[in-house]
Structure formats: structure tokens, C-alpha cells
C-alpha positions as CSV (number, residue, x, y, z in Angstrom):
1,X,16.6,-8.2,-42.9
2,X,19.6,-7.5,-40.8
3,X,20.7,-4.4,-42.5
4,X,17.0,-3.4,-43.0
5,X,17.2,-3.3,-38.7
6,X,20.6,-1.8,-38.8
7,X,19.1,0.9,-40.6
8,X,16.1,1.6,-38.1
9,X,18.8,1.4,-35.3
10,X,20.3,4.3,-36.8
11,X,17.2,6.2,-37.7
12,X,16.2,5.5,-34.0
13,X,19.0,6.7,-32.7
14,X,19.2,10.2,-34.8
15,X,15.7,11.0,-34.3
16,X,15.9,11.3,-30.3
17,X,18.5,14.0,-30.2
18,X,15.9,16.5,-32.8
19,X,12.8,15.6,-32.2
20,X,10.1,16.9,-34.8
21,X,7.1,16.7,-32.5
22,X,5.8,15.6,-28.9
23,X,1.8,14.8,-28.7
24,X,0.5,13.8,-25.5
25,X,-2.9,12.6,-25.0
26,X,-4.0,10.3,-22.2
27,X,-7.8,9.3,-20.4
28,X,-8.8,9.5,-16.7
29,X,-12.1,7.7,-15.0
30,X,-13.3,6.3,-12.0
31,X,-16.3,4.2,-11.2
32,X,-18.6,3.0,-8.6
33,X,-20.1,-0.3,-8.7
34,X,-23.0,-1.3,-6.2
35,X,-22.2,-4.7,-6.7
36,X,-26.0,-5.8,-6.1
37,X,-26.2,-8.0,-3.0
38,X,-22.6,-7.7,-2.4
39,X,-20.3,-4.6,-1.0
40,X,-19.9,-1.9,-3.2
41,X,-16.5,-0.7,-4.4
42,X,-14.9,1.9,-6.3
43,X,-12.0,1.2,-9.0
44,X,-9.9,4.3,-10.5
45,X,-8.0,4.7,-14.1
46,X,-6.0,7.1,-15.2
47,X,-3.9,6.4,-18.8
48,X,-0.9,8.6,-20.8
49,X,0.3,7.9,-24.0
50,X,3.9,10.1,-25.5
51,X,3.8,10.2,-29.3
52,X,7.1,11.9,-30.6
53,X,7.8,12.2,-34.5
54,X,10.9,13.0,-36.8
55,X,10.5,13.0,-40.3
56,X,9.2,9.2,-41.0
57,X,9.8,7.6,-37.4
58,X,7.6,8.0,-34.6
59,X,7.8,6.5,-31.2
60,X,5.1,5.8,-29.1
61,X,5.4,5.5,-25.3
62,X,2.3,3.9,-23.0
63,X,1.7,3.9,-19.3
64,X,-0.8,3.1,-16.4
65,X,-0.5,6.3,-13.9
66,X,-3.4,5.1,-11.7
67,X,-1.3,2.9,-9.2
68,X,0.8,4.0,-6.8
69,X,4.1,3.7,-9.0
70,X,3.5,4.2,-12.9
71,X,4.0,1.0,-15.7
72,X,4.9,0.8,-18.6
73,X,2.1,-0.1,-20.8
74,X,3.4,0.0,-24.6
75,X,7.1,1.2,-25.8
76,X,7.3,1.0,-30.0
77,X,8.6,3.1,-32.9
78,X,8.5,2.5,-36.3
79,X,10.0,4.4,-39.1
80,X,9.4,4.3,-43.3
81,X,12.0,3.6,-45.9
82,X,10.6,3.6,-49.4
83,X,8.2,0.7,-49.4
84,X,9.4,-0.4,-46.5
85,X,7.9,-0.3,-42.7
86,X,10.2,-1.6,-40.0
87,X,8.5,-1.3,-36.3
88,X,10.0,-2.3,-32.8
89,X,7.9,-3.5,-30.2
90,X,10.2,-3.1,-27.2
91,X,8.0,-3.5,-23.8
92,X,6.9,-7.2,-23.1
93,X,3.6,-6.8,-21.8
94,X,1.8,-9.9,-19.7
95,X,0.3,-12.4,-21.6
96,X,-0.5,-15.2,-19.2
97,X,-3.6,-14.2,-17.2
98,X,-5.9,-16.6,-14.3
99,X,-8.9,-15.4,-15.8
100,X,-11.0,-17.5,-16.6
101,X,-10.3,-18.9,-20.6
102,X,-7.2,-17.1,-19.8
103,X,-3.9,-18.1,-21.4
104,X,-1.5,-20.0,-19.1
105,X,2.1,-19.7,-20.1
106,X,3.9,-16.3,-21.1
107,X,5.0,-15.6,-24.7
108,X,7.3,-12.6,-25.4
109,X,5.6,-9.7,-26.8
110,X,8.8,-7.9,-28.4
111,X,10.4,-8.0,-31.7
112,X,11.1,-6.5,-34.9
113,X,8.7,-6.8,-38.0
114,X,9.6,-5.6,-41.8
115,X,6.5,-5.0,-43.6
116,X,6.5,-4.0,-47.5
117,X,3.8,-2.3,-49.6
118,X,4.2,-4.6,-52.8
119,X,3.2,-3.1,-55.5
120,X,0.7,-5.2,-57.1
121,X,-3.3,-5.0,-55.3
122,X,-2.0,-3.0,-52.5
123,X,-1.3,-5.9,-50.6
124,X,1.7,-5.5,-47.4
125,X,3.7,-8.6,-46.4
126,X,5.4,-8.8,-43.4
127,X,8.0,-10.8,-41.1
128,X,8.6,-10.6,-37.6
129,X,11.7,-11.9,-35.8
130,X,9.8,-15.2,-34.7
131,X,9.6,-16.0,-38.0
132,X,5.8,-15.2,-39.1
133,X,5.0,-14.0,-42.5
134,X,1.7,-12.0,-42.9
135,X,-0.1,-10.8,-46.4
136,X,-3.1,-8.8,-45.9
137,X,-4.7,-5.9,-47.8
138,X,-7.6,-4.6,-49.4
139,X,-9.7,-5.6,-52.6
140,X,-12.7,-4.6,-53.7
141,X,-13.9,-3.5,-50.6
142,X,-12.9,-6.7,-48.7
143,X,-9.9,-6.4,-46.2
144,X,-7.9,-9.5,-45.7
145,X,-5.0,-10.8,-43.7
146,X,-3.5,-14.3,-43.3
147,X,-0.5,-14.5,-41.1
148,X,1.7,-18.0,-41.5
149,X,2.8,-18.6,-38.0
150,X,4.2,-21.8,-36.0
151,X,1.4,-23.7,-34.3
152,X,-1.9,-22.5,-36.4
153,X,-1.8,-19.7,-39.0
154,X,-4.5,-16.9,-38.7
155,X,-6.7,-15.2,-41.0
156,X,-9.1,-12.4,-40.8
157,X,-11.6,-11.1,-42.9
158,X,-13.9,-8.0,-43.2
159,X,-16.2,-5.7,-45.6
160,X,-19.3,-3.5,-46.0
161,X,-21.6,-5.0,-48.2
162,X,-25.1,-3.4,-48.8
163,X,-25.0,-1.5,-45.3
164,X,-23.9,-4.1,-43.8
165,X,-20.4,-4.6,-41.5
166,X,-19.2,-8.6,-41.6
167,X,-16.1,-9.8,-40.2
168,X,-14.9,-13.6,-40.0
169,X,-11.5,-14.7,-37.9
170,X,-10.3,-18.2,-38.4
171,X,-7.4,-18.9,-35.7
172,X,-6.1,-22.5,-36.0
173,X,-8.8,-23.8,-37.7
174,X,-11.6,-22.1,-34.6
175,X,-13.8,-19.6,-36.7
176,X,-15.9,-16.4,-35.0
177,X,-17.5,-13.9,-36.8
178,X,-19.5,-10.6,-36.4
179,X,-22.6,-9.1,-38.9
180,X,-23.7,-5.7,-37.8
181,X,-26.1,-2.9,-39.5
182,X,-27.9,0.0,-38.8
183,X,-32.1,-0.3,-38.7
184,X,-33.6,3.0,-38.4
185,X,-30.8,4.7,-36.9
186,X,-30.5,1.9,-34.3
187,X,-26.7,0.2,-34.4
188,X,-27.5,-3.8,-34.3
189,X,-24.3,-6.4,-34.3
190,X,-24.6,-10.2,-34.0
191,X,-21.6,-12.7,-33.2
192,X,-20.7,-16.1,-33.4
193,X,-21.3,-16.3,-29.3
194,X,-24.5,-15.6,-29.9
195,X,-24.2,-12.3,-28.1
196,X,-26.3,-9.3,-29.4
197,X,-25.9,-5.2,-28.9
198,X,-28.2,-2.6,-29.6
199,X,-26.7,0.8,-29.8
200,X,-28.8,3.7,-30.7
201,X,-29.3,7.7,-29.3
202,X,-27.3,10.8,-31.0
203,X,-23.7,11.7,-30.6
204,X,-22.6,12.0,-27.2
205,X,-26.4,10.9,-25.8
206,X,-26.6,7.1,-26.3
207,X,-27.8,3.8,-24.4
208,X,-26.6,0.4,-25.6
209,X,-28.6,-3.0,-24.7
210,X,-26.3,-5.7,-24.6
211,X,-27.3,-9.6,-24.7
212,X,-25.0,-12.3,-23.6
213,X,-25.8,-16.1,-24.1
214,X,-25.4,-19.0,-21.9
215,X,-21.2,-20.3,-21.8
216,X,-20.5,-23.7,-22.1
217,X,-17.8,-25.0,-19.9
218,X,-14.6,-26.2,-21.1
219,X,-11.4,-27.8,-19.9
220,X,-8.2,-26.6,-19.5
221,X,-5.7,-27.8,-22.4
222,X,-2.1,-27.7,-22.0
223,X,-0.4,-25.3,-24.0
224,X,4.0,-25.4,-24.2
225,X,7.1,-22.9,-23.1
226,X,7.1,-21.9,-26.5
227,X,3.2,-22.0,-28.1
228,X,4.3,-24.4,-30.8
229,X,1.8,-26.8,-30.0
230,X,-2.1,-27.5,-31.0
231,X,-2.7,-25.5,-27.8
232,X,-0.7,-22.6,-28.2
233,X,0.4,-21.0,-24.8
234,X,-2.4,-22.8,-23.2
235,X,-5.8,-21.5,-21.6
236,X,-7.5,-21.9,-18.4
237,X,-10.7,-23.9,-17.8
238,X,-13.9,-22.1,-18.8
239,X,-16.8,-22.1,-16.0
240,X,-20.5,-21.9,-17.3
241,X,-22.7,-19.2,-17.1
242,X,-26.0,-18.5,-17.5
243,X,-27.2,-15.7,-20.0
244,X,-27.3,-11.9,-19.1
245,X,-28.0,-8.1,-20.2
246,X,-26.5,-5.3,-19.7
247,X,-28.1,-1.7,-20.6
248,X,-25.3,1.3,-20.5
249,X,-26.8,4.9,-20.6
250,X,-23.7,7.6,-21.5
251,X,-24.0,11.2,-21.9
252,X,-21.0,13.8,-22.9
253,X,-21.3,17.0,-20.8
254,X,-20.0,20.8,-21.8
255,X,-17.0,20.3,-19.2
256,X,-16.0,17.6,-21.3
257,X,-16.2,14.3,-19.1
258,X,-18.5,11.6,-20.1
259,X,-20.9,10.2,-17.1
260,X,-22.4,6.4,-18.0
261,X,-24.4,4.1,-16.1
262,X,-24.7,0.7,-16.5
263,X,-27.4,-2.2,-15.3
264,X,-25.8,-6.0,-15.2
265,X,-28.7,-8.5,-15.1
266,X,-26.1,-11.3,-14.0
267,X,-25.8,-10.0,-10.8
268,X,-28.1,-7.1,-10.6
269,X,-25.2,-4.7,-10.1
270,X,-25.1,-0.8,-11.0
271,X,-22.2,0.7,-12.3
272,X,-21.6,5.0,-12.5
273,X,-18.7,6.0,-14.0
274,X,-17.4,9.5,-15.1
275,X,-14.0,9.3,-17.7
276,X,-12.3,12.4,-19.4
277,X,-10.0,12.1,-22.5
278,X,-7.3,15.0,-23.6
């Protein structure tokens, strides 16, 4: 594994001083919220994103432009040798959050992972540098991963049977899942939450009705420095609350820019927004 990194060092190194190709792309919105009974307020966002290529490496470069000094939001590059993908995830984002649910202690985010495309069911298996191993890959029509990881070991699950979309996620032994179809050109998905959307309209002209049920509350639980315990990193305590809908109208226009209203039943609150994507 050492050489295989040695390897993508070099190939990394090479590849800045003739680069193939530069793409940039990026996404600007901002947004006015009534905030029902309360004071209104208006939040900008404004995103870029540098995609640069050589021959089988590409690095990909993030950031936030809408403050009043720009961050870093994602640093990676990955190159291919043979059967073999090695990708570097060089910007530590922030993990630990007071939201509420949120997770409490910080984990690094960078690392190295080797992936390989066996060659038997094209199945991939992986291994980072903290020592998780990952198989995942499709059969039949049924994606699968299962990632073998200190603490609890992950495993996701999706396919398309019969019109419909199903996807199942087993973290440490906690399951969610998602079932979602199409009814007469209207776009229905259920969830494990009990939550329910209804999407439906033509390209670029669409209105989504969103359903929310009632969230238990739940205690904090302690997680470690390291997230090698039954709590992982941690989470924050969860506060009820009561069900809600949303309803979001959005409509493309000829300039470009996308215009979208929103309706919160939780606290009556109206949302405009215009966003533009290049």
C-alpha cells in the first residue's frame, strides 16, 4: 500500500506542472425568509468548485465565496493505475456540529484510500488509511456496499424493482430505509422517519409537498477522541417536535436562474429564493 501511495505522490506531482484540463463550475443564491411571527432575514450563498485533469488524475478543489474571506470546502485528487483507484482527501472539513442530534467530538476527514475493481461480479474493495475495508458493487440490479470499520461496520443497499426505487442503510446495527415510485407522473418517496414527499410538475416547473412526522426526544450519548466506541464521535441531545409540511413551488426562467418559494407549516414562515448554477 505504501508504494501504491508513493506512486500517486508522483503522479500528483507530474500532473500539476501540464495540466490537461481546467473546468470550473460553481452555484450562487440568496434567500428571504419571512420568518412568520418573527423578524425576517436574508441569508446569501455563493459556491466554486476547480476540476483539473491529466491523463488519469484529476484534482478537485471546493470553496465557500459567500463570506467575507473564502474556505476551503473540499481539496481531493485521485488518479487510476490499472485496476487500481488511489484518492486523497486532503482538506479536514468540520465534523462536530451543536445542532441538534449533531455529533460532538471531531474526527479527521483526510486520508488515502486504495480501491480495486476485482475482477470477479464487478465488485471494488477498498482500504483507507484508518484501516477500513469496503466491498460494494452491483448484481443484478442491486447495488451493495458493506464497509468493515472500528466501532460498527456499515452497509448500504439499493435497487429498482418493478418501478420502484428502495434503499436500506444499516449503520451499527440502526437501520433506515427509503421506497419511492412514480404514480401518474407524480414522484412519491416514503422513509423510515415516517416522512413523505410528493414531487410532481414538468422539467424546470415543479412543486413538492413535503410531510414531516412528530421527533421523539433523545439523550445525548457520549461518544470518544477517537469514535471507537458504541457511540462513535458522540451526538447531541435530540428535542421533540411536533409534525409539519412544507410545500416548495420552483420555476427555471430563460435568463437561467431558478426562483422557488417555499411554505413551512412549523412556523408558518415563507421562504423566496433565486439560485443560478454555471
Amino acid at each position: 500500500m505504501k508504494k501504491l501511495i508513493a506512486l500517486f505522490a508522483t503522479t500528483a506531482v507530474a500532473s500539476t506542472s501540464a495540466m490537461g484540463a481546467i473546468a470550473l463550475s460553481g452555484a450562487a443564491s440568496v434567500s428571504y425568509d419571512d420568518n412568520g411571527a418573527t423578524a425576517s432575514s436574508t441569508s446569501y450563498d455563493a459556491d466554486i468548485t476547480l476540476v483539473g485533469t491529466a491523463g488519469g488524475t484529476t484534482f478537485t478543489y471546493s470553496m465557500d465565496v459567500d463570506g467575507a474571506t473564502a474556505s476551503t470546502t473540499a481539496a481531493t485528487m485521485a488518479t487510476t493505475i490499472g485496476p487500481v483507484t488511489v484518492s486523497a482527501d486532503m482538506h479536514n472539513e468540520v465534523s462536530s456540529t451543536t445542532a441538534t442530534g449533531g455529533q460532538t467530538l471531531e474526527s479527521v476527514d483526510t486520508g488515502v484510500t486504495v480501491s480495486l475493481a476485482a475482477p470477479v461480479g464487478d465488485a471494488t474493495i477498498g482500504l483507507d488509511n484508518s484501516g477500513n475495508v469496503s466491498v460494494s458493487g452491483t448484481w443484478s440490479g442491486v447495488t451493495i456496499s458493506h464497509t468493515i470499520k472500528d466501532g460498527s461496520d456499515l452497509t448500504t443497499g439499493s435497487a429498482s424493482i418493478a418501478g420502484m426505487d428502495m434503499s436500506l442503510t444499516n449503520d451499527g446495527g440502526s437501520t433506515t430505509w427509503s421506497i419511492g415510485t412514480t404514480v401518474s407522473g407524480v414522484a412519491v418517496t416514503l422513509n423510515s422517519s415516517k416522512a413523505v414527499t410528493a414531487a410532481f410538475g414538468l422539467a424546470g416547473n415543479t412543486m413538492t409537498v413535503a410531510h414531516t412526522a412528530d421527533r421523539a426526544a433523545a439523550t445525548v450519548k457520549a461518544g470518544t477522541a477517537n469514535g471507537d466506541g458504541a457511540n462513535g464521535y458522540g451526538t447531541n441531545a435530540v428535542a421533540s417536535k411536533a409534525s409539519f409540511t412544507t410545500v416548495a413551488i420552483s420555476r427555471a426562467l430563460t435568463s437561467g436562474a431558478t426562483l422557488a418559494a417555499t411554505y413551512d407549516s412549523s412556523n408558518e414562515s415563507l421562504t423566496l429564493k433565486a439560485s443560478v448554477a454555471f
